[in-house]
C-alpha positions, 0 to 999 in steps of 0.5 A: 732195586731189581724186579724178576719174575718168577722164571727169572729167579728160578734161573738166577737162583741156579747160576748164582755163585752165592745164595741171596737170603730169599726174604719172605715178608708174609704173615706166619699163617701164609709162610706155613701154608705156602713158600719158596723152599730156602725162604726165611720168614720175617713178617712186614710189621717186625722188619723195623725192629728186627732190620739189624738181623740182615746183612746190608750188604748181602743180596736179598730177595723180597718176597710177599703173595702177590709182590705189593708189600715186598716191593714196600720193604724193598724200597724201605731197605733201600732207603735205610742203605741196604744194596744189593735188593731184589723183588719178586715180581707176583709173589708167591701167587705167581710163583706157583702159577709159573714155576712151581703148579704144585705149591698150594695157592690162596 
């Protein structure tokens, strides 16, 4: 597992060739109120039964508010065989304070 910071994904997601699906593990109330644009939606407490949704060997990007449970699935995914994973250091928090001042933060 890697782990960027938000300015480090910004700049990675500008140079990449192919797009990692940017995973957003947060619950649908937060998703609503603040994400990254691109981000897909599948909240922590579904991923087990929904898992065989994502392609294991597609680059994915964990995202959550502050970095604790998308860091938890990242490890989860490795565990279960998944590669190519990428957390977002500080979350969507973070994400506001230093890439984007005007996504609303809670």
């Amino acid at each position: 597992m890697r782990h960027l910071t938000p300015v480090e994904l910004q700049a990675y997601l500008e140079e990449a060739e192919t797009a990692p699906l940017l995973l957003d593990v947060r619950e649908p109330w937060e998703f609503h109120h603040a994400h990254i644009a691109g981000s897909q939606l599948l909240p922590m407490g579904r991923l087990p039964a929904q898992v065989e949704q994502l392609d294991p060997k597609q680059e994915i990007v964990v995202i959550c508010h502050h970095g604790v449970r998308s860091q938890q699935v990242a490890f989860y995914l490795e565990h279960i065989g998944f590669e190519r994973i990428i957390n977002l250091a500080g979350g969507v928090d973070a994400w506001a304070r230093e890439v984007d001042p005007a996504m609303p933060r809670y």
